[in-house]
N, CA and C of each residue as an Amber inpcrd file, in Angstrom:
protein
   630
  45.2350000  35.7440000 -13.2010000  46.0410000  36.4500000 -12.2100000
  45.4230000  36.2690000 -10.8320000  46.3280000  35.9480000 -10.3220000
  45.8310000  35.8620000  -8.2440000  46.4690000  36.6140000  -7.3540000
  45.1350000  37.4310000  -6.8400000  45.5420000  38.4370000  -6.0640000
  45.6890000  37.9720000  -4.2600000  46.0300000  37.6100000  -3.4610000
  46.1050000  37.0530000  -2.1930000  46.4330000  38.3210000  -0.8610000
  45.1450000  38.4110000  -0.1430000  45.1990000  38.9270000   0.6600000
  44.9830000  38.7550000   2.1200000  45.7400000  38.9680000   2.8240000
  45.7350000  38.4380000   4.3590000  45.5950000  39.2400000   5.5060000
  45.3850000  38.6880000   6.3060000  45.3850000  40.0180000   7.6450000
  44.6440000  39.1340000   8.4250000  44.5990000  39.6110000   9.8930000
  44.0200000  39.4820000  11.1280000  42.4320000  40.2910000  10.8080000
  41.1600000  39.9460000  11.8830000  39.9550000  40.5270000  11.8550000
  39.8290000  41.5530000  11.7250000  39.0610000  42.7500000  11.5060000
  38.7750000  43.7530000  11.4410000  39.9530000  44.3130000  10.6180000
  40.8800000  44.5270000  10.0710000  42.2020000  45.2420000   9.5000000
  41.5640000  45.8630000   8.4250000  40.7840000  45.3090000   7.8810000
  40.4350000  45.8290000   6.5410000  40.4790000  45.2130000   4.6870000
  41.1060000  44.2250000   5.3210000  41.1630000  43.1470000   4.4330000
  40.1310000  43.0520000   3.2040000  38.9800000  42.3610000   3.8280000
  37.5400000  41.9890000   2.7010000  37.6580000  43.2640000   2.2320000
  36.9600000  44.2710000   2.8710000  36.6730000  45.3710000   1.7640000
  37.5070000  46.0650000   0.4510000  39.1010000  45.7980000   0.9580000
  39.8330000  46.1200000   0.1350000  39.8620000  44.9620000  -0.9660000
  39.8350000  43.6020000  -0.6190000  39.6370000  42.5090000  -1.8440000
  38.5540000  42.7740000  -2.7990000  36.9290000  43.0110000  -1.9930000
  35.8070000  43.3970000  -2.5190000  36.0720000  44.3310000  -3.5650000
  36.9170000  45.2950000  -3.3900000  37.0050000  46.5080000  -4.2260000
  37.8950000  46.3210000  -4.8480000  39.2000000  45.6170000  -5.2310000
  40.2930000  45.6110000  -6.2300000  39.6890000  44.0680000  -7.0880000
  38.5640000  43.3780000  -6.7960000  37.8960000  42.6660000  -7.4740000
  36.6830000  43.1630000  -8.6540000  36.1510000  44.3980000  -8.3410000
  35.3730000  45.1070000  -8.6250000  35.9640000  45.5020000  -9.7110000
  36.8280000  46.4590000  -9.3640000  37.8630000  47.4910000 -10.2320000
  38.7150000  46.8420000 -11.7050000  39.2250000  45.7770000 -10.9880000
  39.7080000  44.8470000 -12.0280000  39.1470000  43.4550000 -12.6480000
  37.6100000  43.5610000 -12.2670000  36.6050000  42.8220000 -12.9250000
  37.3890000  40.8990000 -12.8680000  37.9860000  40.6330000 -11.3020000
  38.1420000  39.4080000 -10.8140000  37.1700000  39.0700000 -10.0190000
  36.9760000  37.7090000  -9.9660000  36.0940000  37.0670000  -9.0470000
  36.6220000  37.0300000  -7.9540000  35.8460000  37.3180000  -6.5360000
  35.8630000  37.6870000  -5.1260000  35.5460000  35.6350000  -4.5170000
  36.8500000  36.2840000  -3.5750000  36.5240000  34.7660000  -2.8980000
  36.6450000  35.2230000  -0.9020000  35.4020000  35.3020000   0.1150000
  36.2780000  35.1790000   1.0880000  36.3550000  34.0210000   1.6670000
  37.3350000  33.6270000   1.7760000  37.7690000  32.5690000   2.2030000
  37.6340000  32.1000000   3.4810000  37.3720000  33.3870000   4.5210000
  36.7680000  32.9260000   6.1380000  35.1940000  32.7320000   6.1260000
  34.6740000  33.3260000   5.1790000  32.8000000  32.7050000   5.2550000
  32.9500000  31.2530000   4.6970000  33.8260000  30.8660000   4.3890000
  34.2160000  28.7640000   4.5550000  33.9410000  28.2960000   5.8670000
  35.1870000  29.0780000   6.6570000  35.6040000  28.7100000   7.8450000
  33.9070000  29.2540000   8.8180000  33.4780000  30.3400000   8.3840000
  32.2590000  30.8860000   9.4350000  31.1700000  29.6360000   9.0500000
  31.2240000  29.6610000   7.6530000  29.8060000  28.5480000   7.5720000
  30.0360000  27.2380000   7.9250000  31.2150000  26.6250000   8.4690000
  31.5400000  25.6760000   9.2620000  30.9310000  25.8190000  10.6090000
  31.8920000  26.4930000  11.0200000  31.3060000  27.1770000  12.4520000
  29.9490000  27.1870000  12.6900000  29.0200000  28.1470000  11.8810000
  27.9290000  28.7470000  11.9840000  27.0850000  27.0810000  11.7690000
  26.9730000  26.3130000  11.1360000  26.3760000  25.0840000  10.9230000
  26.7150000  24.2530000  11.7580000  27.6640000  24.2860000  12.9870000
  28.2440000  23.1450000  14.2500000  27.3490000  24.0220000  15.2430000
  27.0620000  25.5520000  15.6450000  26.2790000  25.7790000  16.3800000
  25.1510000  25.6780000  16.2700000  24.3060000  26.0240000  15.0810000
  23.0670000  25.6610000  15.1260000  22.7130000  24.3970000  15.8500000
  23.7840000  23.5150000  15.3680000  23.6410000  22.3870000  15.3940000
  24.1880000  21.5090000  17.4060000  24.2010000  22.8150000  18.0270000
  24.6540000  22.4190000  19.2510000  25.8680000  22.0080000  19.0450000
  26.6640000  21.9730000  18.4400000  27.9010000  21.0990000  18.3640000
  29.3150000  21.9260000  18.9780000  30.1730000  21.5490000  19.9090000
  31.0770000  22.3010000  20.3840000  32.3420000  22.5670000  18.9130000
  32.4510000  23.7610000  18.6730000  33.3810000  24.3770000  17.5520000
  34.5480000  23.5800000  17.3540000  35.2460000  23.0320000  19.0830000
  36.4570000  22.3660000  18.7180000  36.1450000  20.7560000  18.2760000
  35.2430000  20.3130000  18.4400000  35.0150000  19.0050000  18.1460000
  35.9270000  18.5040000  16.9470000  36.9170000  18.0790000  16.9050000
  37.5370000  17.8700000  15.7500000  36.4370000  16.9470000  14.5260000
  36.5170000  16.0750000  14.7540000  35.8960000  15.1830000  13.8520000
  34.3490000  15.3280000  13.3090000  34.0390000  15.9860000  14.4880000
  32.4310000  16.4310000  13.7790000  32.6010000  18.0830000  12.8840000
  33.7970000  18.8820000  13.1920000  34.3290000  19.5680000  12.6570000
  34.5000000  19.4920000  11.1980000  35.6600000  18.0320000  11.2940000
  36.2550000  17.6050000  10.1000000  35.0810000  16.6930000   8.8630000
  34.2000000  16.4010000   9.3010000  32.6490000  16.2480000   8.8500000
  32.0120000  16.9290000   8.1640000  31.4820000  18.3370000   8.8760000
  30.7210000  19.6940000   8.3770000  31.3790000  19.8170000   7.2940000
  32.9420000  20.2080000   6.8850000  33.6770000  20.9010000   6.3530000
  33.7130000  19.9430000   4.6320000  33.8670000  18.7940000   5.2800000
  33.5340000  17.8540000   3.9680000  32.6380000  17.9820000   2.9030000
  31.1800000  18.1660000   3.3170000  29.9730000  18.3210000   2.9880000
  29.4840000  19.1900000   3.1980000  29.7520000  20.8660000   3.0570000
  29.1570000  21.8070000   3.5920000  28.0750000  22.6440000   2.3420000
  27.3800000  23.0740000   3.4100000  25.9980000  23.4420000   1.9390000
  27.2330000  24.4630000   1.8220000  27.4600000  24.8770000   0.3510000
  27.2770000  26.6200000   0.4640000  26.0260000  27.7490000   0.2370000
  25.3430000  26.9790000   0.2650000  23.7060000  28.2700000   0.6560000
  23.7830000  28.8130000   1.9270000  24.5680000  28.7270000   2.9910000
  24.8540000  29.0430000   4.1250000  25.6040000  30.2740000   4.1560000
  26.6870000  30.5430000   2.7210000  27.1470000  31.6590000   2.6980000
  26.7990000  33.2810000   2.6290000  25.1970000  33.1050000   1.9890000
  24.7190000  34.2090000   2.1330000  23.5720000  34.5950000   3.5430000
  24.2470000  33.2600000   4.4560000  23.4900000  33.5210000   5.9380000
  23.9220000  35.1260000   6.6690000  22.7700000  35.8490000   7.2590000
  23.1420000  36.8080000   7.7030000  24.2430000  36.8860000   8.8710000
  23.9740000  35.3560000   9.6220000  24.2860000  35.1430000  10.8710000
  25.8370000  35.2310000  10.6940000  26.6930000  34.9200000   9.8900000
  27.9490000  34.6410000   9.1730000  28.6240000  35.3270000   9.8700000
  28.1120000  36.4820000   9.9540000  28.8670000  37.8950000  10.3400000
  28.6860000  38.1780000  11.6560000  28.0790000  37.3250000  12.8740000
  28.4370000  37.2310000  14.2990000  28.9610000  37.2950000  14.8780000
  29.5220000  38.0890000  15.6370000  31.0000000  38.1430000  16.6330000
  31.0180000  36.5190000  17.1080000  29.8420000  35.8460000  17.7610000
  30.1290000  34.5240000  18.0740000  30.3570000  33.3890000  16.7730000
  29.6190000  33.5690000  15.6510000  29.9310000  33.1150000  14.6990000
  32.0800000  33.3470000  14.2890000  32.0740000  34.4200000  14.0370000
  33.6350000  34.9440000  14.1020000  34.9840000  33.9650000  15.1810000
  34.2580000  34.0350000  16.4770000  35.1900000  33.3600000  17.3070000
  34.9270000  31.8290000  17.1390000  34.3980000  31.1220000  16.9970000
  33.3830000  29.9130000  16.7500000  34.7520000  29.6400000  15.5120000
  34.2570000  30.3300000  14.2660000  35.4680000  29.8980000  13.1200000
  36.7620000  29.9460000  13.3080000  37.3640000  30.6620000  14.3990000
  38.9240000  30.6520000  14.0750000  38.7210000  29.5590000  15.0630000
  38.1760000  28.6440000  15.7420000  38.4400000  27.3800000  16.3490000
  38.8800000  26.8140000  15.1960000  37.2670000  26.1320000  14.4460000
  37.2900000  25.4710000  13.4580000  38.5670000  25.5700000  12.6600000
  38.6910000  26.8470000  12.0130000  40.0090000  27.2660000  11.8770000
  41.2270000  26.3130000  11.8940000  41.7470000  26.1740000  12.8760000
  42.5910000  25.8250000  13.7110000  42.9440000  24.2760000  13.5590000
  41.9970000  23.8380000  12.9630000  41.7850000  21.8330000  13.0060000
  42.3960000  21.7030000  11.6950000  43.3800000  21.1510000  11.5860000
  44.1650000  20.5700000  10.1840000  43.1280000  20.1400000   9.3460000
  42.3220000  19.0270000   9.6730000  41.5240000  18.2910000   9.1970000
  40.3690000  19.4290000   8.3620000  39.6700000  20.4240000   8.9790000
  38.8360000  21.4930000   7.8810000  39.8500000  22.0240000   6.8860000
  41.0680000  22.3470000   7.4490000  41.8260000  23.1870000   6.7500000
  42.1460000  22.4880000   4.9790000  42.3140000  21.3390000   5.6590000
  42.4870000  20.2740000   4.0490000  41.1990000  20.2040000   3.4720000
  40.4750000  20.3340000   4.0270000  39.0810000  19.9180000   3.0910000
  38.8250000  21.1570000   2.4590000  39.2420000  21.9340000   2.9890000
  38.6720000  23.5790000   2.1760000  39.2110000  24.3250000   1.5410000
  40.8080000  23.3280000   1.1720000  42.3570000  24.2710000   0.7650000
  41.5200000  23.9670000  -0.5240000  41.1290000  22.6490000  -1.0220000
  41.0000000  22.3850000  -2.4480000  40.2480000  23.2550000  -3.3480000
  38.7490000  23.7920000  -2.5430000  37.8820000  24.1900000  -3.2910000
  38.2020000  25.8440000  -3.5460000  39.0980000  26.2020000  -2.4260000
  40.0410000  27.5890000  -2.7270000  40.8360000  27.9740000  -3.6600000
  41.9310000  26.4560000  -3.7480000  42.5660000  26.7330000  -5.0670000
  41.7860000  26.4090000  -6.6550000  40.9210000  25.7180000  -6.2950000
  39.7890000  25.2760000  -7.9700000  39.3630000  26.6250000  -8.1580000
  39.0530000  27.7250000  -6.8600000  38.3760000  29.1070000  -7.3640000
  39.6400000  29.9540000  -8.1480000  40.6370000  29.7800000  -7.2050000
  42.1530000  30.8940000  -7.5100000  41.9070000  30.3820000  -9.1100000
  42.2310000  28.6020000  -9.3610000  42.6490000  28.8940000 -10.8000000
  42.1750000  28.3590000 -11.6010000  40.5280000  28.1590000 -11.4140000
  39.3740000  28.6350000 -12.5710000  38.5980000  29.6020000 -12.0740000
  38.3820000  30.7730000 -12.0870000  37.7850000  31.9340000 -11.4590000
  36.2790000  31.7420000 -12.0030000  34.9800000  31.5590000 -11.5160000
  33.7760000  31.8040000 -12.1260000  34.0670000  33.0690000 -13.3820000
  32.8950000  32.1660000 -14.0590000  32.2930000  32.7900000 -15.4350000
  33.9480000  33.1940000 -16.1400000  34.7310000  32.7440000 -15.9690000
  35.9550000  32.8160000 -17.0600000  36.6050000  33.9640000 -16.6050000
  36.4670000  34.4960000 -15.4860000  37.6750000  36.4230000 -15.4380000
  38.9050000  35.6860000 -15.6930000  39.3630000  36.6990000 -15.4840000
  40.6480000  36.9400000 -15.9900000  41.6310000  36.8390000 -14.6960000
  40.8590000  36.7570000 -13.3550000  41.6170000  37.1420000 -12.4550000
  40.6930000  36.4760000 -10.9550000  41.5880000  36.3620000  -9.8940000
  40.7720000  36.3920000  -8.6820000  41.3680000  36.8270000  -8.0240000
  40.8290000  37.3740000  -6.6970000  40.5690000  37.9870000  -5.5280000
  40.4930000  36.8920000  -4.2590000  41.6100000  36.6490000  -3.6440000
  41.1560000  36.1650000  -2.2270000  41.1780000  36.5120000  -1.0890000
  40.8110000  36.7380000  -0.0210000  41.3750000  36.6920000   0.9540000
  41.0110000  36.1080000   2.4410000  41.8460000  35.9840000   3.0310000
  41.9580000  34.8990000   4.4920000  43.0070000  35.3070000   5.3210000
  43.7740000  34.2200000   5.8650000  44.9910000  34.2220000   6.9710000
  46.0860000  33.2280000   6.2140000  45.7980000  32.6410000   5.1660000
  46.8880000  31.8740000   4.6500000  46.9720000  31.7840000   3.1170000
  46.2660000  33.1780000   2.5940000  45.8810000  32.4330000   1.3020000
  47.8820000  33.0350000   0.3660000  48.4140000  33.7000000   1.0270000
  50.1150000  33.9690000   0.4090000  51.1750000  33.0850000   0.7090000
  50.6260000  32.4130000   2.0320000  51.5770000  31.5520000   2.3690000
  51.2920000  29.9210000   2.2990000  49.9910000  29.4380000   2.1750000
  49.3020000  28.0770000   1.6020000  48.5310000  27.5060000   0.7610000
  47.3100000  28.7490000   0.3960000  46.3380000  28.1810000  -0.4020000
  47.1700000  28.8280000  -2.0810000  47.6350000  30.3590000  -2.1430000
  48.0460000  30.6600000  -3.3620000  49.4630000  30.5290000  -3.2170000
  50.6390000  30.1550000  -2.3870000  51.9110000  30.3720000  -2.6580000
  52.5800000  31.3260000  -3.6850000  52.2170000  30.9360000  -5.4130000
  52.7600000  31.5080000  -6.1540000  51.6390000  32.4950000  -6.6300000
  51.0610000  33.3330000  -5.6750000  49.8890000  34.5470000  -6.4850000
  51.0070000  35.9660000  -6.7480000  50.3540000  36.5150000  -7.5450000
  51.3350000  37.8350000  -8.3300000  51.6520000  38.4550000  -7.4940000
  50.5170000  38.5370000  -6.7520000  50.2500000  39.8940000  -6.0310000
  49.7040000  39.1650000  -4.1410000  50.6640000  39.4200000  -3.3580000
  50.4400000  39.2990000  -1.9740000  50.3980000  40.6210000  -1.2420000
  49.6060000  40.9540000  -0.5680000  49.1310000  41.9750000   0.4220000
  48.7300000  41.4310000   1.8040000  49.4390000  41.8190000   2.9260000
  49.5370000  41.8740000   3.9180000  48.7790000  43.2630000   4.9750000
  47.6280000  43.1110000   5.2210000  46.7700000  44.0090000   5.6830000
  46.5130000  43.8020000   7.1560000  46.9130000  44.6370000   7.7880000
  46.8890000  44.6190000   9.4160000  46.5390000  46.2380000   9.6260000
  46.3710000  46.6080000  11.4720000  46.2820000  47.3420000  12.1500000
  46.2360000  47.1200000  13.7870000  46.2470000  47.9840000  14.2730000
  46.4900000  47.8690000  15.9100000  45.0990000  46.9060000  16.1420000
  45.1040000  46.5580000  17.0440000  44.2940000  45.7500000  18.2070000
  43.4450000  46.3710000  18.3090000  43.4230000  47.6270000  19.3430000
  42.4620000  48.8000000  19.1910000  41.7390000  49.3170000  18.3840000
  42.4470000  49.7630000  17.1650000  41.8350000  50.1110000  16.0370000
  40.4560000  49.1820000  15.2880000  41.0330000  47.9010000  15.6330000
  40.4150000  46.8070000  14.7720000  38.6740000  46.5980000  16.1350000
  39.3770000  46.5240000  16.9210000  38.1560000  46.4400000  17.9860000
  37.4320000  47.8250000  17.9690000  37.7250000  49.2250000  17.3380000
  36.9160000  49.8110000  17.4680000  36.2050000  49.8230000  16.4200000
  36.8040000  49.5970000  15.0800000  35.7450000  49.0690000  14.0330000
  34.9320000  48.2300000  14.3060000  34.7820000  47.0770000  14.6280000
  33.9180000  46.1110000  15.0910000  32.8220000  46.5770000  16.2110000
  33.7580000  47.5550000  17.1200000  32.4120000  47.8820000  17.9990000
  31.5530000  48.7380000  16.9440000  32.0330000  50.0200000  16.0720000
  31.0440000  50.4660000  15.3680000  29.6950000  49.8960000  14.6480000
  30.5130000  48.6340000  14.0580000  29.8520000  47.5180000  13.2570000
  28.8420000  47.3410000  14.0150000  29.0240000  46.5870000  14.9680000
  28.2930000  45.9800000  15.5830000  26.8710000  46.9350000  16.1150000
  27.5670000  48.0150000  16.7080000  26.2670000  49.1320000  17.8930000
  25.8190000  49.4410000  16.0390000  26.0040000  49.5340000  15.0600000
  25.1220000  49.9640000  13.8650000  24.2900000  48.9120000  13.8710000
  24.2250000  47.5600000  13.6510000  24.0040000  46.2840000  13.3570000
  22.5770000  46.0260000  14.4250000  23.3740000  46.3540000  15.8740000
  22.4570000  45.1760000  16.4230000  22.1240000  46.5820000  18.1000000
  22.5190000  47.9190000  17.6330000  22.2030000  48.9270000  18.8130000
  22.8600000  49.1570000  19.8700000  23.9040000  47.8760000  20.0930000
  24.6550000  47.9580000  21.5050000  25.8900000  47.0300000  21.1410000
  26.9960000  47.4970000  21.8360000  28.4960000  46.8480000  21.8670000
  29.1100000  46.8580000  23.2840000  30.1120000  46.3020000  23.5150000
  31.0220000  46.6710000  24.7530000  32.0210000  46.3490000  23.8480000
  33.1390000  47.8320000  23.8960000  34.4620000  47.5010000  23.4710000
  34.8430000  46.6430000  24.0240000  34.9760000  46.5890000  25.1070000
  36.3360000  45.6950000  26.1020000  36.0210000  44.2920000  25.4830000
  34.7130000  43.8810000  25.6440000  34.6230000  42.2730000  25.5430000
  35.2040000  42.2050000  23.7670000  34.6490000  43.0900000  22.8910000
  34.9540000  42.7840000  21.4020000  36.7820000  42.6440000  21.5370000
  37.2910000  43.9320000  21.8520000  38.9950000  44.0180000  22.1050000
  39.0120000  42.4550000  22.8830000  38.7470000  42.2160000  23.9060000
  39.6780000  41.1540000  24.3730000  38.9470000  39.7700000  23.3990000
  38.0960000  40.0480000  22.4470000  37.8410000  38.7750000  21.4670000
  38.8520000  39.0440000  20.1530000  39.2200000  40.0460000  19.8440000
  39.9520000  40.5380000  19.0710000  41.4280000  39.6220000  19.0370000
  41.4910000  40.0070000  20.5860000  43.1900000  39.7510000  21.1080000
  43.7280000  38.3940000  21.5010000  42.3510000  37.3670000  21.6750000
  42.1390000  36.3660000  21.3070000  42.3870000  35.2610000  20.1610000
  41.4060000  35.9260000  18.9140000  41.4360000  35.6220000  17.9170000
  42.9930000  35.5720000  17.5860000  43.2070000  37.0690000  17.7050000
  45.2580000  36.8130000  16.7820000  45.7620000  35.7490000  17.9730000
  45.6670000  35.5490000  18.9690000  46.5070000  34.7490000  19.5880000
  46.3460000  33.6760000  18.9330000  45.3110000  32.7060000  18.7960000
  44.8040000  31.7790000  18.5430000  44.7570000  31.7530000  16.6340000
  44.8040000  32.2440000  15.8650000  45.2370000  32.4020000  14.8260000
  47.2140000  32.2220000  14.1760000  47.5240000  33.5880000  15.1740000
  49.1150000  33.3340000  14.8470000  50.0640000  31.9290000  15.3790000
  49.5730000  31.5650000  16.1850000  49.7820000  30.0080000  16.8900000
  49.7300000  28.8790000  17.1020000  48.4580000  29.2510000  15.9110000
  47.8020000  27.8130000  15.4320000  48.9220000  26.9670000  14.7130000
  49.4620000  25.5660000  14.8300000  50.6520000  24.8120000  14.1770000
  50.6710000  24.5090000  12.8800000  48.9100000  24.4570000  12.3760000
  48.5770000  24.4730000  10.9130000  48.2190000  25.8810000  10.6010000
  49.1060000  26.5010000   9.2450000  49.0400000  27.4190000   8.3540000
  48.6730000  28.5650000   9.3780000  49.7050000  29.0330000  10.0150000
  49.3390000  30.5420000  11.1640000  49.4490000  31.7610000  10.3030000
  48.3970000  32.4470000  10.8630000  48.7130000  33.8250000  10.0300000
  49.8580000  34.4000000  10.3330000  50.7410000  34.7830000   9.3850000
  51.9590000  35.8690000   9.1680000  51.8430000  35.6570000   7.8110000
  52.8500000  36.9870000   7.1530000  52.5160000  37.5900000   6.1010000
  53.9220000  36.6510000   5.0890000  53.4580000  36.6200000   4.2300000
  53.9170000  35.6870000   2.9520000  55.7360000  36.4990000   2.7520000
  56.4910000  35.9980000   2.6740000  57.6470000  36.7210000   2.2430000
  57.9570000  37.6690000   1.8890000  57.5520000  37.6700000   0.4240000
  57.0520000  38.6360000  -0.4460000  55.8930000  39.3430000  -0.5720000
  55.4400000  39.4210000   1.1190000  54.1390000  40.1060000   0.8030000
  54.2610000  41.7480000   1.1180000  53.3230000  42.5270000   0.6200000
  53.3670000  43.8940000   0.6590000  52.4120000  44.2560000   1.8830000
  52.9220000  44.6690000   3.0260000  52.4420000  44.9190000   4.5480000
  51.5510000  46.5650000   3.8260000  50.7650000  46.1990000   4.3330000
  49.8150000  47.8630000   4.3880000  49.1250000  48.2570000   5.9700000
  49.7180000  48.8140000   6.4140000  49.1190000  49.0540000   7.5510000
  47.8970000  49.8520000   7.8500000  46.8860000  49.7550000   8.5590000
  45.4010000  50.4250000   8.3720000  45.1640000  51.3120000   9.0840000
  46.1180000  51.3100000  10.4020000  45.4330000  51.6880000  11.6550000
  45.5440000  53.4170000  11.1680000  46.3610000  54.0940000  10.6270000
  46.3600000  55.4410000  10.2760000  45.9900000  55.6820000   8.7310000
  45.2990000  54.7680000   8.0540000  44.8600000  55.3490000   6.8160000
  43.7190000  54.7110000   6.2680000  42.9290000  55.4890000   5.3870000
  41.2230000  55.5560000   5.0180000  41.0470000  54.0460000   4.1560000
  40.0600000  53.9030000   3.7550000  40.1380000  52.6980000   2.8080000
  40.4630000  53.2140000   1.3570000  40.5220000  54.7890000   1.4260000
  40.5920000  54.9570000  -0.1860000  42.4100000  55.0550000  -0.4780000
  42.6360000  55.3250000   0.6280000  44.1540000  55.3490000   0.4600000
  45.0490000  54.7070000   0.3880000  44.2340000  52.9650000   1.0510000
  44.8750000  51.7350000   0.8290000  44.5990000  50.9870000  -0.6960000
  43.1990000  50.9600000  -0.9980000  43.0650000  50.9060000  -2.3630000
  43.9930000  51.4550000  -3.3610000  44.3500000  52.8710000  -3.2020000
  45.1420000  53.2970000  -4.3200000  46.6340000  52.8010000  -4.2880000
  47.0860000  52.4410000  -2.8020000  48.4430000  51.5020000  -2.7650000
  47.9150000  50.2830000  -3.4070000  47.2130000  49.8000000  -3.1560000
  47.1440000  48.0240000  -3.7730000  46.7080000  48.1000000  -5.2690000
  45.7400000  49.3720000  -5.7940000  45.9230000  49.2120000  -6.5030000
  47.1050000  48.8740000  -7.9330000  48.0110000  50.1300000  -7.5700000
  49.4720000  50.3510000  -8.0160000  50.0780000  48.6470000  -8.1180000
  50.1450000  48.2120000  -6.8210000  50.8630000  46.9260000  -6.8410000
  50.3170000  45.7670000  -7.5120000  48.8870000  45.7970000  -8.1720000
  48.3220000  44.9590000  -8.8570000  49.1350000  45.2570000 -10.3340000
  48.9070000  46.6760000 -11.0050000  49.0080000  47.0080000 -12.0420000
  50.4750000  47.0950000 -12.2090000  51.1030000  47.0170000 -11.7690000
  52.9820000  46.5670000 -11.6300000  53.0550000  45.2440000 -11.8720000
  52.5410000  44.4210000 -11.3420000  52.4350000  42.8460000 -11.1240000
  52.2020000  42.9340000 -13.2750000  50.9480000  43.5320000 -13.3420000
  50.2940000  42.9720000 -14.6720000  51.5210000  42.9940000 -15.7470000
């Protein structure tokens, strides 16, 4: 069974995959620490994010020991990937090893867990279960500022919000695989409700699906 979940940054997305992976004992895939450990391995590496071809390179051959890099989770790391993002050329190299996870899940489950910006409308098309996870602009930038002043002691909303407002621009617009929500996908909106309250909606819609 494939569960496919989507949304813009901060919405709430991962944690809710993290946890209906947990619950229903599927293997967890996120699908943007692809796109970050692209990213995150072109800067180390001095390399400008849009570089297509040295882009389309990294993405070919990428360690994944990079995934449990702390750095992953960088606001500059973050903006850095939805470039990468954006290049047809990563996007093909990384659709494959997405769908080999969707449909052989490690150690044999029964089920997986994804989520990204395209995994309802490109990487899983036919998954049971599509969820569409968003929230305001604001909302999402004030999570991130929290994140962050916990993380690293200091934030500026404004600059995170206008990286925020960025990102969806540059995400929903992109000509290859833009985020919007799958047909049939089930919109959950975040900006007015807890994570336990979205869980118990997605949960429901998993166990309907089954």
């Amino acid at each position: 069974m494939i569960i496919a979940i989507d949304g813009p940054a901060a919405a709430g997305k991962g944690t809710l995959a993290k946890r209906l992976a947990k619950h229903f004992n599927f293997s967890y895939l996120d699908t943007g620490a692809l796109y970050r450990a692209v990213a995150l391995t072109m800067l180390r590496a001095k390399h400008n994010p849009s570089d297509i071809a040295l882009a389309a390179q990294v993405s070919a051959h990428l360690d994944l020991d990079i995934l449990s890099d702390p750095d992953l989770r960088r606001e500059e790391t973050g903006q850095a990937a939805s470039q990468v993002a954006a290049i047809p050329e990563v996007r093909a190299n990384l659709l494959n090893f997405q769908r080999q996870f969707a449909s052989r899940p490690p150690e044999d489950k029964a089920g997986a867990v994804l989520d990204g910006r395209d995994i309802g409308t490109v990487v899983c098309p036919t998954a049971a279960v599509k969820i569409f996870v968003t929230a305001s602009a604001e909302e999402r930038a004030k999570r991130r500022f929290h994140e962050q002043k916990e993380r690293v002691g200091h934030a500026d909303y404004d600059e995170i919000l206008a990286d925020v407002v960025s990102r969806d621009d540059r995400d929903m617009n992109r000509s290859d695989a833009p985020l919007k929500p799958a047909e049939n996908a089930h919109l959950l909106d975040t900006t007015k409700l807890d994570i336990d309250a979205v869980f118990d909606v997605a949960v429901k819609l998993v166990q309907s699906a089954q």
